[in-house]
C-alpha positions as CSV (number, residue, x, y, z in Angstrom):
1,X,-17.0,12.3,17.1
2,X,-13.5,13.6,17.8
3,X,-11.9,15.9,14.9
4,X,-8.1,15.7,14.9
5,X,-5.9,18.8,14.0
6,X,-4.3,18.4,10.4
7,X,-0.6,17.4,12.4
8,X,-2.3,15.3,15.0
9,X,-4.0,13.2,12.0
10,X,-0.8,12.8,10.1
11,X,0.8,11.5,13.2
12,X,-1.8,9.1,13.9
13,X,-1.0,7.6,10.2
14,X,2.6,7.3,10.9
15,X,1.8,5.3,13.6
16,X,-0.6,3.2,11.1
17,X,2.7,2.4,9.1
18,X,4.2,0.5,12.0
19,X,1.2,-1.3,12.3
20,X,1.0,-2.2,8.5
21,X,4.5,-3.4,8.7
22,X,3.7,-5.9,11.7
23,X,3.7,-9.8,11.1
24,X,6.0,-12.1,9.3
25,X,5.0,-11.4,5.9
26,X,4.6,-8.3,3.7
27,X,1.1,-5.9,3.6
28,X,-0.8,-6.4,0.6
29,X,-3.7,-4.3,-1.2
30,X,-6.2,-7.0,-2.7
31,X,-8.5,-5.7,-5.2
32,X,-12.1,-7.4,-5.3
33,X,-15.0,-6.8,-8.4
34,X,-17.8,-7.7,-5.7
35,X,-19.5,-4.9,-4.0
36,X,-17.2,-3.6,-1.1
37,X,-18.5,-4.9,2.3
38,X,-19.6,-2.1,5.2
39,X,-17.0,-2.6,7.3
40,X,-13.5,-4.3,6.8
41,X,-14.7,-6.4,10.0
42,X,-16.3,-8.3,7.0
43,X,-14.7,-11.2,5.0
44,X,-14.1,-10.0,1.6
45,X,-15.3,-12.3,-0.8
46,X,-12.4,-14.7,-1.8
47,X,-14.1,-15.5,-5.3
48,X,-14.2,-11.6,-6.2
49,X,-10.2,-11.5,-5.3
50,X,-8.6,-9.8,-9.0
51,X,-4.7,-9.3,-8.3
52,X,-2.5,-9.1,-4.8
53,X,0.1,-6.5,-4.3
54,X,2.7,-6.7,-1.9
55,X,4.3,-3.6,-0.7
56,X,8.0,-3.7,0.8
57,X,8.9,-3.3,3.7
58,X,9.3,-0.9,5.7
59,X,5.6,0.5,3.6
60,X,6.7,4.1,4.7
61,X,8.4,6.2,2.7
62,X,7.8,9.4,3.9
63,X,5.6,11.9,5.9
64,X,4.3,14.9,4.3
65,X,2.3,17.9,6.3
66,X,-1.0,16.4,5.0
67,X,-0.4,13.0,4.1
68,X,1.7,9.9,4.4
69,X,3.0,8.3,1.6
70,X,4.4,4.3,1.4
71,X,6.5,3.2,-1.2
72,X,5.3,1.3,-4.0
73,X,3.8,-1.6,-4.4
74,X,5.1,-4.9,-6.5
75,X,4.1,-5.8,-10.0
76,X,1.4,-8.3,-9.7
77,X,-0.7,-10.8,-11.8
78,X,-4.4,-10.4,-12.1
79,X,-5.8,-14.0,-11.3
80,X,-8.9,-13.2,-13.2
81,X,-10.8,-10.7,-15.1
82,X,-12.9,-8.2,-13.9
83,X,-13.4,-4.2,-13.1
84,X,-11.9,-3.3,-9.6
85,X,-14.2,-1.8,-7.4
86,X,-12.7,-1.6,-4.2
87,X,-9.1,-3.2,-2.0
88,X,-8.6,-4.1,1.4
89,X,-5.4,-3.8,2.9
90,X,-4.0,-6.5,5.2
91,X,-1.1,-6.0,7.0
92,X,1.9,-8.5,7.4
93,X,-0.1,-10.4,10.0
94,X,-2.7,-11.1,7.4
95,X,-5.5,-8.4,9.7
96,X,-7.5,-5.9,7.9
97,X,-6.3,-2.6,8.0
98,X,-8.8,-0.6,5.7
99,X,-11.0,-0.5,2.7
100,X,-10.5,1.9,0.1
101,X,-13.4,2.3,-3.1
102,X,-11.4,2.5,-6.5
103,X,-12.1,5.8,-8.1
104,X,-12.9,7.4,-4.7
105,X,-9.8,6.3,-2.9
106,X,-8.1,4.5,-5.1
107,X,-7.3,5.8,-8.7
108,X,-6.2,3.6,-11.1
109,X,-5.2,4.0,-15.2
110,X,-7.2,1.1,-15.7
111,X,-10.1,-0.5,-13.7
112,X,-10.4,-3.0,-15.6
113,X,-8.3,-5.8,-15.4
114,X,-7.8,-9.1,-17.5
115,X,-6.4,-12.2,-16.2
116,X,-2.3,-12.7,-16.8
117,X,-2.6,-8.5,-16.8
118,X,-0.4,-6.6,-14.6
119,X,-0.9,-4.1,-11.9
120,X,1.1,-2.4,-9.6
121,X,0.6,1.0,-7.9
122,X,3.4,3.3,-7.6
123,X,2.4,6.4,-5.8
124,X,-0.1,5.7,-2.7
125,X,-0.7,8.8,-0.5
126,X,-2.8,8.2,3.1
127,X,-5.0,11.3,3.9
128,X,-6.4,11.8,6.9
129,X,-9.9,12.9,7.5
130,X,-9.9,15.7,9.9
131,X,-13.7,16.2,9.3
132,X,-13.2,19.7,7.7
């Protein structure tokens, strides 16, 4: 395994920015209740999908010495009502970009959701591992 310095890391997720950004349409974080998959070369289970956000773009908004940070996200509808346990998020070509677990990754007010609830995040932060 290759370690990255802390600078070379950040770098790498600035790059990861332009790629969110690619496609037609908007990225979006989905948020599932279903058991997140090993890989996000697996198909998430459409039936476990709780609430879509969209995030604008350009999805940079700025890059910090340990961290990139995108701008925030819309305010979404939940389309059904359940605990989020994990989101995937798909860049504007509709590709899989990354899993993140909610309460590792991911830190919510509320994990629990109820359908015709809103979500939105307004502060996400990208950290690189640099296996330190």
């Amino acid at each position: 395994m290759i370690y990255l310095s802390n600078t070379a890391a950040v770098s790498q997720l600035s790059a990861l920015a332009s790629y969110i950004d690619q496609g037609s349409n908007n990225a979006t974080f989905i948020f599932y209740d279903s058991i997140k998959p090993t890989t996000s070369d697996v198909n998430a289970d459409n039936g476990a999908k709780l609430v879509t956000l969209t995030l604008p773009k350009p999805s940079l908004k700025q890059v910090n010495t340990d961290s990139i940070e995108l701008n925030p996200t819309d305010t979404a509808v939940a389309v059904k009502t359940g605990t989020a346990r994990w989101a995937r998020l798909f860049n504007g070509d509709g590709k899989a970009v990354a899993d993140f677990e909610v309460g590792t990754d991911i830190t919510l007010a509320n994990t629990s959701l109820i359908v015709g609830g809103t979500l939105s995040i307004v502060s996400i932060k990208l950290r690189p591992y640099t296996g330190q």
